[in-house]
C-alpha positions as CSV (number, residue, x, y, z in Angstrom):
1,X,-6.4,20.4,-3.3
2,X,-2.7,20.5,-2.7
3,X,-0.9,23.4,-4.1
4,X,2.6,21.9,-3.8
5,X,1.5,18.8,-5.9
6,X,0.6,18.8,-9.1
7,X,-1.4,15.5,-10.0
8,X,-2.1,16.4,-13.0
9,X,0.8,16.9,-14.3
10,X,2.4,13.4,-11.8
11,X,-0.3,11.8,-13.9
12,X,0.3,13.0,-17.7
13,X,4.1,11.9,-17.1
14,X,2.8,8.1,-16.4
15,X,3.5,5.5,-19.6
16,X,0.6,3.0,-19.8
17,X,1.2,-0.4,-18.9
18,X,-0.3,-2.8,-20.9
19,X,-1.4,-6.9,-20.4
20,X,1.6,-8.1,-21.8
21,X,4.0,-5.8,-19.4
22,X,2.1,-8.0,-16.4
23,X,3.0,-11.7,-17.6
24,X,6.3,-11.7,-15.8
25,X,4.1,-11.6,-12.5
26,X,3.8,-15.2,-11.2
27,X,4.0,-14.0,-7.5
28,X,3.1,-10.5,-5.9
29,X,4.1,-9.6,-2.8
30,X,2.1,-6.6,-1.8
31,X,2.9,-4.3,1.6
32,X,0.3,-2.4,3.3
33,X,0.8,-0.4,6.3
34,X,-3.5,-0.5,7.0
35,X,-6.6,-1.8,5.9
36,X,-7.8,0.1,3.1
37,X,-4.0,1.3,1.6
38,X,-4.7,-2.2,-0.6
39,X,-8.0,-1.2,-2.2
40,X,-7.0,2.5,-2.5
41,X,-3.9,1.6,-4.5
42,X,-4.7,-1.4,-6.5
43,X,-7.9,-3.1,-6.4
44,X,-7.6,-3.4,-10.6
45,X,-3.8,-4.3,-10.8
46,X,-4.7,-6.8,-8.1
47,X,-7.9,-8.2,-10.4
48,X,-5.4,-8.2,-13.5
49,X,-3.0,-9.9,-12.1
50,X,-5.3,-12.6,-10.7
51,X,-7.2,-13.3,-14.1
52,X,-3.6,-14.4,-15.2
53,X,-2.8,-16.7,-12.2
54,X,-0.6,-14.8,-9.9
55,X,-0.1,-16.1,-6.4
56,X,-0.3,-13.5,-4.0
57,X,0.7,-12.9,-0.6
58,X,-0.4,-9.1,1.6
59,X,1.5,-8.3,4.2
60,X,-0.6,-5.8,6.7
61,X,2.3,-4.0,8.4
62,X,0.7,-2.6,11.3
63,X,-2.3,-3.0,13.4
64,X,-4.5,-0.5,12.1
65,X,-5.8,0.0,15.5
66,X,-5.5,4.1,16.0
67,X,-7.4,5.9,13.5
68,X,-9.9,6.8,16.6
69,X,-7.7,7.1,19.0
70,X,-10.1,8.9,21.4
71,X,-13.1,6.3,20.6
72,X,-14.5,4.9,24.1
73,X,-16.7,2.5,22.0
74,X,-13.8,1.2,19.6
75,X,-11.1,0.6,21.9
76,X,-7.4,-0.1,20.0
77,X,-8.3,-3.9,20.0
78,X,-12.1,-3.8,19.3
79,X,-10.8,-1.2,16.0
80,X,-7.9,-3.8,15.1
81,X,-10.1,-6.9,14.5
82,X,-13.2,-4.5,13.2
83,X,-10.0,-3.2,10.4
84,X,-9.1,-6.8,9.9
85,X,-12.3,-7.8,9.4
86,X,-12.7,-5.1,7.0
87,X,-9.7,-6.1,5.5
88,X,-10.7,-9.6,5.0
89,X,-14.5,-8.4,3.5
90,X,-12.2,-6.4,0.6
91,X,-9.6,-9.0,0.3
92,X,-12.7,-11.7,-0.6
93,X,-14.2,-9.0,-3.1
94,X,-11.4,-9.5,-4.9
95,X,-11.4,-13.1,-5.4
96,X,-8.9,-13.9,-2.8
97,X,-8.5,-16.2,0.1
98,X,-7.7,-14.2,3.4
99,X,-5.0,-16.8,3.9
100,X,-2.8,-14.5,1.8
101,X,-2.6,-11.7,4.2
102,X,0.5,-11.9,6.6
103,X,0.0,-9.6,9.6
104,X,2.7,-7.6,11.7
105,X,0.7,-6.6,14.1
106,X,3.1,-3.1,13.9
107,X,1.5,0.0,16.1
108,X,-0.9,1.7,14.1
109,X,1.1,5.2,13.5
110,X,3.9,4.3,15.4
111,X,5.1,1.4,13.2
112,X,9.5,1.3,14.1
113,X,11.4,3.2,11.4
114,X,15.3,2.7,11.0
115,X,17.5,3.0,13.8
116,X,14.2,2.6,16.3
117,X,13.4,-0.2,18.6
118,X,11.7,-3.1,17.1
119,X,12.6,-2.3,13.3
120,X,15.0,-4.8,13.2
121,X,12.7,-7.2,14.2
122,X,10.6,-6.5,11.4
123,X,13.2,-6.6,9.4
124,X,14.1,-10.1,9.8
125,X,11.0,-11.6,9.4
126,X,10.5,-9.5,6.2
127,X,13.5,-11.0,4.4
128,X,12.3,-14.6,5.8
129,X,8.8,-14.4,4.3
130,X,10.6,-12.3,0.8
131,X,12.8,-15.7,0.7
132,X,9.9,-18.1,1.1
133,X,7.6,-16.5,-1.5
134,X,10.1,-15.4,-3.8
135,X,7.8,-12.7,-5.5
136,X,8.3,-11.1,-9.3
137,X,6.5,-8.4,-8.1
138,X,6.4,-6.0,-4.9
139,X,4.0,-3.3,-4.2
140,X,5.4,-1.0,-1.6
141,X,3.9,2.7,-0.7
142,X,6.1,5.7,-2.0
143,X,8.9,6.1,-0.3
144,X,8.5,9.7,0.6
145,X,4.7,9.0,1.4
146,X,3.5,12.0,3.7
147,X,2.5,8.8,7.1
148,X,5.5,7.7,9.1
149,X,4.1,4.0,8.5
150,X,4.3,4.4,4.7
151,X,8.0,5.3,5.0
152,X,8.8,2.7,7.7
153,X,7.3,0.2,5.3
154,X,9.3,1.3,2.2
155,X,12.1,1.0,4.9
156,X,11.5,-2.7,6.2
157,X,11.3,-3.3,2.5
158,X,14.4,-1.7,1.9
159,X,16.5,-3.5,4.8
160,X,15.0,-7.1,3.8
161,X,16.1,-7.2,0.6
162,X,19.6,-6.7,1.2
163,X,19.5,-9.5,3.7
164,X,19.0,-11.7,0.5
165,X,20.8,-13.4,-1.9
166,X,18.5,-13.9,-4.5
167,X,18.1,-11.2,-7.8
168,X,16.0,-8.3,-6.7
169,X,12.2,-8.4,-7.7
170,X,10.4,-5.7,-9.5
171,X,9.7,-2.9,-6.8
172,X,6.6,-0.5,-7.8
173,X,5.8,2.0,-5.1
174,X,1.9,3.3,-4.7
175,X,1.2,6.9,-3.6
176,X,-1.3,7.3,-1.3
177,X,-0.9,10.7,1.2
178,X,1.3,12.0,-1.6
179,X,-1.9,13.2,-3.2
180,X,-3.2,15.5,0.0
181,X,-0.5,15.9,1.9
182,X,2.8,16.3,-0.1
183,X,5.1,19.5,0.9
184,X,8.0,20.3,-1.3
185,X,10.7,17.6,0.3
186,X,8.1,14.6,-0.9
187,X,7.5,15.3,-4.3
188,X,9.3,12.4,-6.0
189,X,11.8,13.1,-8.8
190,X,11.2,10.5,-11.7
191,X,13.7,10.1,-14.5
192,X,11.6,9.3,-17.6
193,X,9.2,6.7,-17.8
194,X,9.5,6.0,-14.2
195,X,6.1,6.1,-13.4
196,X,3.1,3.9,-15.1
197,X,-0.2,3.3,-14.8
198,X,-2.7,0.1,-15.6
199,X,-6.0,1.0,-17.0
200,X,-8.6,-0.4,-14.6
201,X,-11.6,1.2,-15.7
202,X,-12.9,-2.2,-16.0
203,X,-12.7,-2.8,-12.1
204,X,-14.4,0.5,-11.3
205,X,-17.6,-0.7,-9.5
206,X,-15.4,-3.5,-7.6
207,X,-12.7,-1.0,-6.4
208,X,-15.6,1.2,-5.0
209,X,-17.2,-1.7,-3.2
210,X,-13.4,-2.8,-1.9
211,X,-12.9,0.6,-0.8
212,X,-16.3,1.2,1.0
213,X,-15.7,-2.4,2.4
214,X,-13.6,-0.5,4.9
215,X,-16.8,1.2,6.6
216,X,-14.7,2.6,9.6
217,X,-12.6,5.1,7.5
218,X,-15.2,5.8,5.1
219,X,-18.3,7.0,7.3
220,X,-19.1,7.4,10.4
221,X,-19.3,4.1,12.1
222,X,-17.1,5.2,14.5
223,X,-19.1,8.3,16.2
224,X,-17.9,9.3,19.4
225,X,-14.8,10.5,18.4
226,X,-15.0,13.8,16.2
227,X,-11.6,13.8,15.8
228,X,-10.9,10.1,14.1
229,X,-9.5,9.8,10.9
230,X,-12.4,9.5,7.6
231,X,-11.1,8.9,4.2
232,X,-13.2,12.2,2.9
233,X,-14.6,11.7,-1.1
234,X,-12.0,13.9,-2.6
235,X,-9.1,12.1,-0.9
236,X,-11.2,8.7,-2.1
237,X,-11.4,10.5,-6.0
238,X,-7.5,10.3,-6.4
239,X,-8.1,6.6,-7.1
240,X,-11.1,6.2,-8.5
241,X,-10.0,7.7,-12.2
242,X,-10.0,4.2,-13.9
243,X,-6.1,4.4,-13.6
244,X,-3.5,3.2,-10.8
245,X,-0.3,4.8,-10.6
246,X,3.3,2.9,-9.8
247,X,6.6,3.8,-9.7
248,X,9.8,1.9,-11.0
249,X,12.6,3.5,-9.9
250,X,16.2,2.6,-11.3
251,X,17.8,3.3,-7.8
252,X,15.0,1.1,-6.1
253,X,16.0,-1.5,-8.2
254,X,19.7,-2.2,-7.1
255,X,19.8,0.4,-3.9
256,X,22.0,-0.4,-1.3
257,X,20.4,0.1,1.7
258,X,22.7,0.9,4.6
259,X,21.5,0.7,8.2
């Protein structure tokens, strides 16, 4: 448990969403800096929102090649297609064609942040895929979210969409190290009814089976390196509650984002 973050009390603050507050939703663009950050966050909205029609594209921001780093079995390209292929299992789970995911191919924990080499790069290609899908809808971690690759993301987003020239999308930001890891400068400071939540209770068993799709963060596949990252089950409990959390943010919604 983490003393400096209060999820009860994130959680009690959360207005409901309901059906009707998804119809807008004719395209979601979702970002995700690894395998796994998709089913964690929102296997159910995802379900929802396909029941209705949505088009969807995933853009997987980085590699997701050094969760083991000192693996002499799972080398950083025998762990990236293992995660994509883990990727691709949840992705089909859910009813999807893997054609929707868009990889980057960004360094796994090391994914360019503003003002560093390569961001800008990122950048661009962002705000050419945001101006060929046109999405209602963006998913985008929490922009304070305790992983440098969670913030670059939120970044990229960030500096895309002021490259554009058509009316902003909805932007809802997922927590997902805020949970575990928040100290007192990431705690997010929500005017009122900021954050919401979509009951999901109904895509319980498939969010479990989208989540334990990704079988090299969730046991021990991976075994000769003691120190490699494992999604442990109380981290995995934060999403399991039958409720996803997002936050809509005024300032997200016409920021200028300066480089």
């Amino acid at each position: 448990m983490n003393p400096i973050f209060d999820k009860e009390a994130f959680k009690a603050s959360a207005v409901q969403l309901n059906i009707a507050d998804l119809e807008f939703v004719k395209r979601c663009l979702i970002l995700v800096p690894h395998p796994d950050d998709e089913s964690l966050a929102c296997t159910g909205l995802i379900s929802i929102l396909k029941e209705q029609g949505t088009e969807f594209k995933i853009i997987l921001t980085t590699d997701g090649s050094r969760s083991h780093p000192n693996s002499k079995k799972f080398p950083t390209e025998k762990l990236a297609q293992i995660r994509e292929e883990e990727l691709n299992k949840a992705i089909k789970l859910m009813g999807l064609d893997t054609s929707v995911i868009i990889p980057y191919k960004g360094i796994d924990s090391g994914l360019p942040a503003r003002g560093e080499d390569g961001f800008e790069i990122l950048v661009a290609r962002l705000a050419e895929d945001l101006a060929a899908f046109k999405p209602d809808l963006i998913l985008v971690p929490y922009e304070l979210d305790p992983h440098r690759d969670h913030r670059a993301t939120w970044q990229m987003l960030m500096a895309a969409l002021e490259k554009g020239t058509t009316q902003r999308p909805k932007i809802w930001e997922y927590p997902i190290w805020l949970y575990e890891l928040a100290q007192q400068a990431d705690l997010p400071k929500l005017n009122h009814n900021e954050l919401k939540f979509v009951d999901v209770h109904q895509y319980s068993t498939l969010k479990q089976s989208c989540i334990a799709a990704h079988s090299s963060q969730t046991t021990r596949l991976i075994d000769d390196d003691p120190t490699g990252f494992i999604l442990t089950a109380e981290m995995i409990s934060n999403f399991t509650t039958g409720q996803e959390y997002f936050m809509e943010t005024k300032k997200n919604q016409s920021f200028l984002y300066i480089i």
